[in-house]
VOMARFI-275110 format. One line per field, with one value per residue: residue number from 1; residue in three letters; x negated, y negated, z of N, C-alpha, C in turn. Coordinates in steps of 0.05 Angstrom, whole numbers. Layout:
<recs>
n NUM/...
res ALA/...
nc1 X/...
nc2 Y/...
nc3 Z/...
cac1 X/...
cac2 Y/...
cac3 Z/...
cc1 X/...
cc2 Y/...
cc3 Z/...
</recs>
This chain:
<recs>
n 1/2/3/4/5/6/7/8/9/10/11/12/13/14/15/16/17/18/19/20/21/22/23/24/25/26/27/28/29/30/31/32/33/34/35/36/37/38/39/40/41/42/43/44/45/46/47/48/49/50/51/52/53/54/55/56/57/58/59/60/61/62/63/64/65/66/67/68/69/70/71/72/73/74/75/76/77/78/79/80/81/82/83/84/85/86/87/88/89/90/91/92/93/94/95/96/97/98/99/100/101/102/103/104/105/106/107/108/109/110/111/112/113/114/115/116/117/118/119/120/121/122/123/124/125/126/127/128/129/130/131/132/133/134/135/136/137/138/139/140/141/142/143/144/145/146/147/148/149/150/151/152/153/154/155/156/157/158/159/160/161/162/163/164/165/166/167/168/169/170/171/172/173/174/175/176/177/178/179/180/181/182/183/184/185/186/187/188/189/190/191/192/193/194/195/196/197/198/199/200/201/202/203/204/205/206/207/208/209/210/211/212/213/214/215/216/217/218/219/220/221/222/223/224/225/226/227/228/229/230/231/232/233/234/235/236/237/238/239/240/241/242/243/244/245/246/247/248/249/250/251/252/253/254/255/256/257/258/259/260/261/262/263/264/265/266/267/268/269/270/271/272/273/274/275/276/277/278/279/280/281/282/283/284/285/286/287/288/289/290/291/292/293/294/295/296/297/298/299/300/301/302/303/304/305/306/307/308/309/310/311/312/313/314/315/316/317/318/319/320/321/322/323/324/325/326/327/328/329/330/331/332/333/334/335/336/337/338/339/340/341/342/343/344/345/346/347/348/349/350/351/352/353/354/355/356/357/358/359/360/361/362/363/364/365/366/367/368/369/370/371/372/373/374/375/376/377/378/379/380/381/382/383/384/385/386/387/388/389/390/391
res UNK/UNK/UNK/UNK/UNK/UNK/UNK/UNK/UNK/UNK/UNK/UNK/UNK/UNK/UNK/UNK/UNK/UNK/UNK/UNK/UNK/UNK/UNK/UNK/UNK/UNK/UNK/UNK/UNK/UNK/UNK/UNK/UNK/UNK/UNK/UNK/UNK/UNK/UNK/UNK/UNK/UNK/UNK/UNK/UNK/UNK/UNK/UNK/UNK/UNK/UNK/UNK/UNK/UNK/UNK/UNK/UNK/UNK/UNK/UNK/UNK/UNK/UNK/UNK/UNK/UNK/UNK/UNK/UNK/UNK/UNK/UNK/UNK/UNK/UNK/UNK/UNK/UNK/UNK/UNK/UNK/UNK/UNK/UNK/UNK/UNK/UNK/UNK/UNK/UNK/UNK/UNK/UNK/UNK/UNK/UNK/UNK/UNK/UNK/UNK/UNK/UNK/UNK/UNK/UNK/UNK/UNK/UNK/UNK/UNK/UNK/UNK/UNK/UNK/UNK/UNK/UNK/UNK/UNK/UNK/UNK/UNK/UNK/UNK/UNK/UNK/UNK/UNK/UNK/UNK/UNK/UNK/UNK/UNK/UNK/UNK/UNK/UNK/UNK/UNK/UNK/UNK/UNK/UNK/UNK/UNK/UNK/UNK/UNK/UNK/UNK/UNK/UNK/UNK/UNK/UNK/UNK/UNK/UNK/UNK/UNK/UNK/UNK/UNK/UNK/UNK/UNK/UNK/UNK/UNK/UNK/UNK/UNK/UNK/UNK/UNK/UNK/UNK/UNK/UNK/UNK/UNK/UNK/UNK/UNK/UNK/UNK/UNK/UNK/UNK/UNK/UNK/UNK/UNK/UNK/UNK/UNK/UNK/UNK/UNK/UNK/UNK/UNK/UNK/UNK/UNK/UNK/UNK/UNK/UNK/UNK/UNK/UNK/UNK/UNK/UNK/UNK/UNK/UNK/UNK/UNK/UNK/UNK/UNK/UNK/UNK/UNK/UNK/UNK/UNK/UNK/UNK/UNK/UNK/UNK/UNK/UNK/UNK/UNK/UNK/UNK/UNK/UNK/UNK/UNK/UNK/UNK/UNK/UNK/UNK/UNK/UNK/UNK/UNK/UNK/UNK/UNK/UNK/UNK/UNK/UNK/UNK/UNK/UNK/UNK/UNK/UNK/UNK/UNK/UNK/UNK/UNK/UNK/UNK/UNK/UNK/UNK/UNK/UNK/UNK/UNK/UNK/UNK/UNK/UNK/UNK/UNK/UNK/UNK/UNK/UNK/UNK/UNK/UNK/UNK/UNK/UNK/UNK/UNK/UNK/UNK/UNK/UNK/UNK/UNK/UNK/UNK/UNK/UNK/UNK/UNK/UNK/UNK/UNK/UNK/UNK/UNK/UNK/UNK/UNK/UNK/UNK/UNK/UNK/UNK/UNK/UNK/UNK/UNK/UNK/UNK/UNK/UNK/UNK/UNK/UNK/UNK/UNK/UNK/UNK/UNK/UNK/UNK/UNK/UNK/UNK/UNK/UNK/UNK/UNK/UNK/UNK/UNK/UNK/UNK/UNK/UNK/UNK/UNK/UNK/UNK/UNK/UNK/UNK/UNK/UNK/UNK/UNK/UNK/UNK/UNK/UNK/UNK/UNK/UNK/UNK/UNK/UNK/UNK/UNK/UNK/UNK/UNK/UNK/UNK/UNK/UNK/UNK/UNK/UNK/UNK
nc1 748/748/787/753/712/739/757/697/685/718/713/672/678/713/670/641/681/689/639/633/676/665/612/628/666/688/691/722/735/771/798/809/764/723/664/611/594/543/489/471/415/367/326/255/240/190/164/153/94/88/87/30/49/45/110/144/156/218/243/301/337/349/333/291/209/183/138/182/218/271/254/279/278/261/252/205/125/89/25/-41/-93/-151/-211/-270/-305/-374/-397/-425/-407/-414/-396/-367/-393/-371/-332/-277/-219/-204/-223/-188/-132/-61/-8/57/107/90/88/45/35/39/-21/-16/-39/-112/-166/-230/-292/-317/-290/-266/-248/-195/-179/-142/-165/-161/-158/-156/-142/-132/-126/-143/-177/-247/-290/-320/-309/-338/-373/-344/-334/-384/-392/-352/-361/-415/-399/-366/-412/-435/-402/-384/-399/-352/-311/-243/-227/-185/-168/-129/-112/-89/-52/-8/21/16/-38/-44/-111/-143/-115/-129/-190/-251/-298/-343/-363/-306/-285/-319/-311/-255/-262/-291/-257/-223/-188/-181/-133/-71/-22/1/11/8/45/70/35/19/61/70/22/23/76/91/40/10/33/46/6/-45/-87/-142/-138/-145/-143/-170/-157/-168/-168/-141/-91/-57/11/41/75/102/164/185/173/160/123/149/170/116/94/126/122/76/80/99/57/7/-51/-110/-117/-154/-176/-208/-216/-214/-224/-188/-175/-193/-212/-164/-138/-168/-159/-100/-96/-112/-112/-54/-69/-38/-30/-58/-24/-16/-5/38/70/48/46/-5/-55/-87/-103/-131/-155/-208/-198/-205/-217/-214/-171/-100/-51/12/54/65/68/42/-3/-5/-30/3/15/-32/-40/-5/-23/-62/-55/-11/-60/-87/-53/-36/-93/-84/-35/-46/-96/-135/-194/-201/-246/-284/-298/-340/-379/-424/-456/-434/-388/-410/-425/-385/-360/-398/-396/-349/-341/-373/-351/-303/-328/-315/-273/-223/-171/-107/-50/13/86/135/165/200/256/304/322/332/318/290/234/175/121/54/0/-80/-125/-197/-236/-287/-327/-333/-312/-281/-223/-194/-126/-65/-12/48/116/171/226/282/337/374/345/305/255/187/156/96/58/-5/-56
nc2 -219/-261/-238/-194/-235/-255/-225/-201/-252/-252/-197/-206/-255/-228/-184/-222/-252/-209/-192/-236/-233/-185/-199/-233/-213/-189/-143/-129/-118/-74/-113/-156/-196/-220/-183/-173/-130/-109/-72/-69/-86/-58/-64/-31/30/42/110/116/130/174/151/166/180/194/190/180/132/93/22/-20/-31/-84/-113/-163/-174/-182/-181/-165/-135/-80/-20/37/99/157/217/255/267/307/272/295/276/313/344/372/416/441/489/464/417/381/344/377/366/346/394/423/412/458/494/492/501/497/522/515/531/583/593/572/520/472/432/377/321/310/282/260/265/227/189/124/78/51/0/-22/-79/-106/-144/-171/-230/-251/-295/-254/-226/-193/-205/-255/-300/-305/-256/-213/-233/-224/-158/-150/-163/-134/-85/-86/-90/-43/-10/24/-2/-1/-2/-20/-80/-103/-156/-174/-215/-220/-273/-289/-307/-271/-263/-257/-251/-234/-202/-133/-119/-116/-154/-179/-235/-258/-229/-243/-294/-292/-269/-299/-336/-329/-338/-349/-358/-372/-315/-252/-215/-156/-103/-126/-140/-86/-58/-98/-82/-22/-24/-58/-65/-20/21/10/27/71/133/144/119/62/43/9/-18/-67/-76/-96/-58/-92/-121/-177/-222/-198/-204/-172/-118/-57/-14/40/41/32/81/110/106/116/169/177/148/166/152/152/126/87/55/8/5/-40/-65/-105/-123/-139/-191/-204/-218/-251/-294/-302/-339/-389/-448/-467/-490/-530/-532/-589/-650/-684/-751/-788/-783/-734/-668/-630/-586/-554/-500/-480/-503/-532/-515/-554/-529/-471/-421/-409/-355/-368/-331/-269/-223/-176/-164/-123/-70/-15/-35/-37/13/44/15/38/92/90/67/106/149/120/146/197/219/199/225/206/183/155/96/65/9/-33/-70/-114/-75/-32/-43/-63/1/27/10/20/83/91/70/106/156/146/167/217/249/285/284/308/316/348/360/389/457/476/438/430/441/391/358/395/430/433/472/462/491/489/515/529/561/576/603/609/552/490/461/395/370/350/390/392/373/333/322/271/275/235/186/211/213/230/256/269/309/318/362
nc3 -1605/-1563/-1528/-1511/-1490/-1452/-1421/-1395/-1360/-1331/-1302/-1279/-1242/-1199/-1182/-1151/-1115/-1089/-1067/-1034/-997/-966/-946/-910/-876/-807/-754/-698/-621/-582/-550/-587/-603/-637/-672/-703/-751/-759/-740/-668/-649/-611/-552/-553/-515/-475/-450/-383/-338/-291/-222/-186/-119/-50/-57/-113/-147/-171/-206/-198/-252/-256/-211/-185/-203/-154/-93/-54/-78/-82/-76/-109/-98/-143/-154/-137/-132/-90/-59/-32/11/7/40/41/74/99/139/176/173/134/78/9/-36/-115/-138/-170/-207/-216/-176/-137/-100/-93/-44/-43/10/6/-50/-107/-130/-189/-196/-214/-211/-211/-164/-160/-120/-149/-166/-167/-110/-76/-18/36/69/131/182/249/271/317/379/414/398/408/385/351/306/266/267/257/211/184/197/167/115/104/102/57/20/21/-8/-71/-142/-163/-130/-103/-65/-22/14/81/124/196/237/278/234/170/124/61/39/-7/-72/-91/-111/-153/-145/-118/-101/-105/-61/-7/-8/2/57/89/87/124/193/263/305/344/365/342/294/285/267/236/182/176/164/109/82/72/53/13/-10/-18/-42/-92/-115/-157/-144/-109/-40/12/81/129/181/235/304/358/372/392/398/392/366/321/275/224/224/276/318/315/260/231/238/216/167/154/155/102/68/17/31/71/133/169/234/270/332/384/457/493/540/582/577/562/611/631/610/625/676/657/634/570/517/467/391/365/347/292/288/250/178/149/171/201/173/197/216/253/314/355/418/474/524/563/529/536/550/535/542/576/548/517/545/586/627/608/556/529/530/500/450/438/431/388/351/344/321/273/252/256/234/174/160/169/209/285/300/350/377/414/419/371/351/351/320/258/255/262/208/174/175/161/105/82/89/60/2/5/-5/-38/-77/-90/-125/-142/-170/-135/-150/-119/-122/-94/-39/1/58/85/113/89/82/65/39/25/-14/-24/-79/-52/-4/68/77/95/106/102/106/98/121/117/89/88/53/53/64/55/35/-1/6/6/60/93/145/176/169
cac1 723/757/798/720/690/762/753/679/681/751/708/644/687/722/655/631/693/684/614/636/687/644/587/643/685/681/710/747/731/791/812/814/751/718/642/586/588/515/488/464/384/358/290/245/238/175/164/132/79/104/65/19/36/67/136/141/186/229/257/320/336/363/321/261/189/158/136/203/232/285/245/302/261/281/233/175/109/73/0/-53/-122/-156/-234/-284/-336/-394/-394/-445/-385/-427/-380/-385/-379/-368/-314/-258/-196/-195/-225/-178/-102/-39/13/82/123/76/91/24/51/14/-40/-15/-54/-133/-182/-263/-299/-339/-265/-264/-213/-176/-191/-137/-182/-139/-171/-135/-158/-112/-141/-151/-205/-264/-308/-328/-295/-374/-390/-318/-340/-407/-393/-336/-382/-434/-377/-361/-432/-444/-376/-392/-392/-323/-292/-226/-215/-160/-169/-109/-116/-66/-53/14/30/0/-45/-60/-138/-148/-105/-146/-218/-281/-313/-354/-353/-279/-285/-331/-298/-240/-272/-297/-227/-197/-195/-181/-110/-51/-5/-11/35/-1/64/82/15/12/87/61/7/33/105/95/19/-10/52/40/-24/-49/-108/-156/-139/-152/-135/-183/-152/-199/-155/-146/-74/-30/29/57/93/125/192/199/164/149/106/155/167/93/86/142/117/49/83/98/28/-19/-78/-124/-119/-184/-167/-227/-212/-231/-208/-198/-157/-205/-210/-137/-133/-182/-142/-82/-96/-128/-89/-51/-76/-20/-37/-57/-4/-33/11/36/93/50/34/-35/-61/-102/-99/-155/-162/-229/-198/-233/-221/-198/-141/-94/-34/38/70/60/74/14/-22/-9/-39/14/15/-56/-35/19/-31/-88/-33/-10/-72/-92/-26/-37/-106/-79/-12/-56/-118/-163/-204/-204/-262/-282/-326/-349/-401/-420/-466/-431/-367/-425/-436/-350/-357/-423/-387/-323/-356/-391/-333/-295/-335/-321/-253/-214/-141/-87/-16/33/111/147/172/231/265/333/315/324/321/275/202/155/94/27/-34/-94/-148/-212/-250/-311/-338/-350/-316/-267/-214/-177/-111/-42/2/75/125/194/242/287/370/390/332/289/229/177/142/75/39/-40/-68
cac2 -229/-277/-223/-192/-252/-267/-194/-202/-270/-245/-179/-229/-275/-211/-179/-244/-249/-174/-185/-261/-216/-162/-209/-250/-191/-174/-127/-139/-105/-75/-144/-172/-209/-216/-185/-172/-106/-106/-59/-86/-80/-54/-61/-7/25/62/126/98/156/179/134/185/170/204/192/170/102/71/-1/-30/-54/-123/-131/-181/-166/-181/-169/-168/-123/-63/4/59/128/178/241/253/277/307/265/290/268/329/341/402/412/471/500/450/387/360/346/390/347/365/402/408/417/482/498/488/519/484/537/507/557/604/592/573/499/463/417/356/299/313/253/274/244/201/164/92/76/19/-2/-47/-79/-114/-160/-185/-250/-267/-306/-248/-215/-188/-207/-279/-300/-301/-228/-204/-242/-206/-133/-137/-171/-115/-60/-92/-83/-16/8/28/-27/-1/6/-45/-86/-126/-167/-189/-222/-238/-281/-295/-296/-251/-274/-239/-268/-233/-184/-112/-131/-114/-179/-191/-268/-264/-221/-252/-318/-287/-258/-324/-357/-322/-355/-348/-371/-362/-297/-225/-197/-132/-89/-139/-135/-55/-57/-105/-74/0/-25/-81/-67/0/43/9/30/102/136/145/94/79/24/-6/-36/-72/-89/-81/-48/-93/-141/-203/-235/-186/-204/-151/-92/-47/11/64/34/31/109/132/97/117/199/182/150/184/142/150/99/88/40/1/-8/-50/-61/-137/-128/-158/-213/-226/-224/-267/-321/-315/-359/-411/-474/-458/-503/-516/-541/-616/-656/-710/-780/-800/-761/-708/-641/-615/-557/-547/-473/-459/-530/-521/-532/-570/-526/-454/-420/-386/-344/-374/-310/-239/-211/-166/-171/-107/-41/-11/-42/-28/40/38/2/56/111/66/67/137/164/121/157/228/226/203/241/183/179/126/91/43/-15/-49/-87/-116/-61/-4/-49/-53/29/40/0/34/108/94/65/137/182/145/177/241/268/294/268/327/314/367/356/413/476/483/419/437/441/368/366/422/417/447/473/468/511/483/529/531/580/580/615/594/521/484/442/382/354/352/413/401/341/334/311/262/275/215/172/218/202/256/257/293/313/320/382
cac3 -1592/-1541/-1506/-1499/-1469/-1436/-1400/-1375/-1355/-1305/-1284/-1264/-1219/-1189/-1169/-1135/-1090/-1068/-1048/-1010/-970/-951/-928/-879/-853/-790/-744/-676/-605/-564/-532/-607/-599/-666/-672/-731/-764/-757/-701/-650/-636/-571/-552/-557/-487/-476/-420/-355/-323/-255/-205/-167/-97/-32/-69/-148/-154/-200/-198/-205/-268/-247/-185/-195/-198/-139/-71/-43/-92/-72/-102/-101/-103/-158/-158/-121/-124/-75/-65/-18/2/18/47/38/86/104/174/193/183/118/61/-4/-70/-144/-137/-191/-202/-220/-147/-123/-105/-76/-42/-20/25/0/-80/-113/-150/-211/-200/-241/-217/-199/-165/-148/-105/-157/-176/-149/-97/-77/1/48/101/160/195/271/278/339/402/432/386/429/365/341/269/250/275/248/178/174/200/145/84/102/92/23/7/15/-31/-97/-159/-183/-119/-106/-34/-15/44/91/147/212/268/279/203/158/99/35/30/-42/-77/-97/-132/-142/-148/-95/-96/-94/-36/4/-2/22/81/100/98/161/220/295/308/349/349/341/285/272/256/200/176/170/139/87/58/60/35/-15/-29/-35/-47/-119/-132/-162/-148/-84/-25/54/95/141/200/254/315/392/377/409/384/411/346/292/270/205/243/299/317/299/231/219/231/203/134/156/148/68/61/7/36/99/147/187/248/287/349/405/481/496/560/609/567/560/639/647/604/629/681/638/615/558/501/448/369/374/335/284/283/227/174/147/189/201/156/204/229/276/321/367/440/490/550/554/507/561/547/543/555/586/526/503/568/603/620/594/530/520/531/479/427/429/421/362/322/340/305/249/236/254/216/159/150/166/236/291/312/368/378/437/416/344/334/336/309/241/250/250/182/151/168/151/81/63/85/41/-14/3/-3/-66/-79/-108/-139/-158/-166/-126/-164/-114/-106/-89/-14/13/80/88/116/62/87/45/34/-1/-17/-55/-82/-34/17/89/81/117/87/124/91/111/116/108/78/87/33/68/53/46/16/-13/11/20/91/104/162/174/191
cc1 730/766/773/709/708/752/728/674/699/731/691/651/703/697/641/650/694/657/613/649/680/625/606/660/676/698/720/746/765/808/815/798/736/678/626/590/557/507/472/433/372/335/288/238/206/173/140/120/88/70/53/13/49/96/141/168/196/246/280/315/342/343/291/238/174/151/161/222/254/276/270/277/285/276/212/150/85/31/-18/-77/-129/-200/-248/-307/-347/-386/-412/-429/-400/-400/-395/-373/-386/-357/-286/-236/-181/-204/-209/-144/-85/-7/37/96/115/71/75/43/23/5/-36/-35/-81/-157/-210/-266/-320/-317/-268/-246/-208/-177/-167/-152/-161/-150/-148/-157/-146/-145/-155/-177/-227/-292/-306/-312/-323/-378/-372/-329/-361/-401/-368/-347/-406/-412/-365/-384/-444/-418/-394/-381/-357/-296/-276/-228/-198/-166/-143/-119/-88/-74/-17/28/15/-13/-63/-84/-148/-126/-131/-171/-237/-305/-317/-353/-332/-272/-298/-320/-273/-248/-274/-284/-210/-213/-179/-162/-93/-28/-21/13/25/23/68/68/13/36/75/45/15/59/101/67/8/9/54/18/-32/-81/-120/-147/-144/-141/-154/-174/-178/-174/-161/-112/-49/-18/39/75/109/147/205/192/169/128/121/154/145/84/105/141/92/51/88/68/16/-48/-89/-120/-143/-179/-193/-211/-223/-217/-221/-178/-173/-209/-189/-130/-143/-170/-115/-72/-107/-103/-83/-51/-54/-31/-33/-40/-23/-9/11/69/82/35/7/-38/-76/-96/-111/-178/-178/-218/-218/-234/-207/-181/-123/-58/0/56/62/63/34/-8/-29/-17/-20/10/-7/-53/-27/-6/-52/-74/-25/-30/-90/-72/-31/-61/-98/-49/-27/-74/-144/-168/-199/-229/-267/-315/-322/-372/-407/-441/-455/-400/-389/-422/-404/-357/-367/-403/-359/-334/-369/-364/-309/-305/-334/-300/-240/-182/-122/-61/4/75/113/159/200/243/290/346/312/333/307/238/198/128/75/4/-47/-120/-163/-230/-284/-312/-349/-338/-290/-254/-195/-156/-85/-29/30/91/161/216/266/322/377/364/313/269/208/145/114/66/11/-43/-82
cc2 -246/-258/-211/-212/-265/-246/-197/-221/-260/-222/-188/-244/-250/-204/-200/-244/-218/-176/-210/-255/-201/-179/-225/-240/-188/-156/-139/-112/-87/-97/-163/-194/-199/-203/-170/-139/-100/-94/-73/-76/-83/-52/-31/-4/45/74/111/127/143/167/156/177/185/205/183/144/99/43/-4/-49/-81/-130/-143/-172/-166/-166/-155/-146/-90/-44/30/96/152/208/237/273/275/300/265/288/297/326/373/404/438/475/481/415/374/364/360/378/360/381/391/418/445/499/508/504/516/507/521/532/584/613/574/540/499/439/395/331/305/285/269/248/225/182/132/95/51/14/-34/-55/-101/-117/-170/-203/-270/-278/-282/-223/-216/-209/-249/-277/-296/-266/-214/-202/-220/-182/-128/-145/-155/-89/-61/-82/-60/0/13/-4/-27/-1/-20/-52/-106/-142/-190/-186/-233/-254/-277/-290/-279/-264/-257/-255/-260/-198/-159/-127/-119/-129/-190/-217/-272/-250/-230/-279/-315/-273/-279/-350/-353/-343/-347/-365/-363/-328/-265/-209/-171/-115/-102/-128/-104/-55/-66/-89/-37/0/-44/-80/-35/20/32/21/50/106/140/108/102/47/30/-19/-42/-93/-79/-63/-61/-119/-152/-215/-227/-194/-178/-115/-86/-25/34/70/47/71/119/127/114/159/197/167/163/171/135/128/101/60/31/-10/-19/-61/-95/-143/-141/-179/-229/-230/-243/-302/-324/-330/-389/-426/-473/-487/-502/-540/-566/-624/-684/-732/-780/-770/-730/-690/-640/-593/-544/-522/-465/-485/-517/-538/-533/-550/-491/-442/-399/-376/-357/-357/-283/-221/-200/-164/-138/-84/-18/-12/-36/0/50/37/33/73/102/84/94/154/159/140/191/236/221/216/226/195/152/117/65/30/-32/-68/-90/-90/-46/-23/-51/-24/35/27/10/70/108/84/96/155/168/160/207/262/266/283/289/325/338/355/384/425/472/459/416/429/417/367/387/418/436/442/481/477/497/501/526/546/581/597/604/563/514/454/432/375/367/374/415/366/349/311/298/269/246/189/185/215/225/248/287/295/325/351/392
cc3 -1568/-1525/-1497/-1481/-1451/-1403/-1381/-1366/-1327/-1289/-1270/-1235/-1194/-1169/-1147/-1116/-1085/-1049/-1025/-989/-955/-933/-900/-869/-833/-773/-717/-647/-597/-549/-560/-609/-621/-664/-696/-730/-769/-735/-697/-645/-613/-570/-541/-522/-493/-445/-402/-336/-298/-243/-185/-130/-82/-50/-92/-138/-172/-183/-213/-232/-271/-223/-201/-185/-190/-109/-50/-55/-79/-89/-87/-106/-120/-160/-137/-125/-105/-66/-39/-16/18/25/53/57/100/136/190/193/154/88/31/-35/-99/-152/-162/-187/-201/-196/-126/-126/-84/-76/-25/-11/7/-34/-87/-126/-166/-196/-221/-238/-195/-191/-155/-135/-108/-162/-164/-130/-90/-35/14/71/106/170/223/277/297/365/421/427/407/415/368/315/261/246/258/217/168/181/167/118/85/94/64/0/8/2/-58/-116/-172/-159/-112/-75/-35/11/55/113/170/241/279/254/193/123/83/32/-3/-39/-92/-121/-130/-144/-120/-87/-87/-67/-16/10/3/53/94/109/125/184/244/297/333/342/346/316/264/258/224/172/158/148/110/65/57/49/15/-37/-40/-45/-84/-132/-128/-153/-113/-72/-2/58/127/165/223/275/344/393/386/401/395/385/320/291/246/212/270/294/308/272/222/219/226/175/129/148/118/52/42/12/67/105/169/211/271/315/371/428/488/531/590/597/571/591/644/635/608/652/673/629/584/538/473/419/369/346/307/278/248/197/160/162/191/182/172/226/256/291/339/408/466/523/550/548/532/543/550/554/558/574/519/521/588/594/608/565/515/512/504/453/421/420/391/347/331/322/287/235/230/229/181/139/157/207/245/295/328/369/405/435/379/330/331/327/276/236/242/211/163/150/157/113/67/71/66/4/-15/15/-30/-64/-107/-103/-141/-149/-158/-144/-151/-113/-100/-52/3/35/92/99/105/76/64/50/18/4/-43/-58/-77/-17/35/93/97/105/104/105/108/107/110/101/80/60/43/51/40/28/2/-14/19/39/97/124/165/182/208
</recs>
């Protein structure tokens, strides 16, 4: 009986140190660096839908998540806005997807991402609120808080404004209050840094965002203060675009002549150690030109060229204003032809071919109609970027 209770008392203390060594073993990397026999738990990743734009993105996994960010392009699909209209120019809505039929170099592709023309869209308006605006900040305020109010309830606006710098006034919304009280914040400053301006919101703002867009600009064309732009920049972004650009323009060149003999008034200083906030000081006599920059016929030249490209390379129209009414009428038409173009996706069948211009067909099964959208996109060698042109 003792050698019995000798025996399972010895096999008891045995099993306990087997299971105290097991739980505190561990193993040992290649460099002899000790680590847990426990695997290791990776967070769960989930798939991220291809962003439907001119070119699909992905981000760096280490780069940070903001404006500034380095997006490396990995794939692309091709996203264009297209427009249907009768022999008489009237647009023809209700149209679906199945309408419709996207041929690259003559090979029919799929139809992956379809928008109608009840979808919402997303809307950058671009305000130039330099000195040398033809407009009033008042007239400016209201022709663009009447163009808010005839969008639809779902549709998004962003409003940036420049003088010299460039200020995001609200990021995409459709909250009228918040729009409106950004409208009402710009002001009449110093400076012209339209290029920046355009960079900004087609490189940091709308190349994020899916779905029907346009961009709104309302300028005279011509730049005195960029530092991260130019005009080529701006249209050679403006060829990977998937969103009309509609560009108001207005001719301020007898104006700016007439001040650049005028005494050149510079930002009154306030005593004392901290700065002014004050953006948009009311001077007492009139604002005249420091430098010759932005002044000539030339340059005028230059600027209208400018924002005619951006509407033609896009798909969008220009329109001009000389007065606040028909600067109002650019706002009210550009407002309804936004309602009335279709927005079609497809990733390319061939994509082998980089470096290659790829011409597109879109046809739809009507009779009699007349369809505007871009015709061909180039796939860029070395960044991969795919480039369309209007047709």
């Amino acid at each position: 009986m003792k050698k019995f209770v000798f025996s399972f008392c010895l096999a008891i203390i045995c099993l306990s140190l087997t299971v105290n060594f097991a739980q505190s073993r561990r193993v040992t990397d290649g460099s002899g660096s000790k680590k847990s026999n426990q695997r290791e738990r990776r967070p769960l990743e989930s798939p991220t839908p291809p962003n439907v734009i001119a070119t699909a993105q992905t981000i760096d996994d280490n780069a940070e998540t903001d404006d500034s960010e380095i997006i490396k392009v990995d794939t692309g699909i091709v996203s264009i806005p297209v427009k249907v209209l009768d022999r008489s120019g009237r647009f023809i809505g209700g149209l679906t997807k199945e309408n419709f039929k996207v041929l690259e170099d003559n090979v029919e592709q799929e139809i992956t991402y379809f928008s109608n023309e009840q979808q919402p869209f997303t809307v950058a308006l671009i305000l130039d609120m330099s000195y040398s605006a033809k407009f009033k900040a008042e007239e400016i305020q209201a022709a663009a808080l009447a163009f808010i109010n005839q969008l639809r309830p779902n549709d998004k606006v962003m409003v940036v404004s420049f003088d010299q710098e460039v200020y995001v006034q609200c990021e995409p919304t459709n909250d009228r209050r918040v729009l409106q009280n950004a409208i009402r914040k710009t002001k009449i400053s110093y400076g012209t840094s339209l290029y920046d301006a355009v960079d900004l919101v087609i490189n940091q703002k709308l190349k994020k965002i899916t779905g029907r867009k346009a961009v709104v600009l309302f300028s005279d064309g011509v730049d005195t203060s960029s530092l991260k732009s130019d005009d080529l920049l701006n249209l050679s972004d403006a060829l990977e675009l998937d969103a009309l650009i509609y560009p108001i323009e207005y001719d301020t060149f007898n104006e700016v002549q007439a001040m650049k003999n005028k005494p050149v008034m510079q930002q009154p200083k306030i005593p004392g150690p901290v700065p002014s906030t004050d953006k948009n000081p009311i001077p007492t006599v009139g604002v005249g030109i420091s430098s010759g920059k932005g002044t000539t016929a030339e340059e005028y030249k230059k600027a209208g060229e400018y924002l005619n490209e951006l509407a033609n390379r896009t798909g969008g129209r220009l329109y001009k204003a000389s007065t606040i009414a028909n600067l109002s009428d650019a706002f009210s038409r550009i407002a309804s032809e936004l309602r009335e173009y279709y927005s079609i996706g497809y990733y390319p069948k061939d994509e082998a071919n980089i470096g290659k211009t790829h011409k597109i067909k879109v046809r739809v099964d009507r009779q009699g109609v007349i369809v505007r959208t871009r015709d061909s996109y180039v796939l860029s060698k070395n960044e991969k970027k795919v480039k369309s042109k209007k047709r």
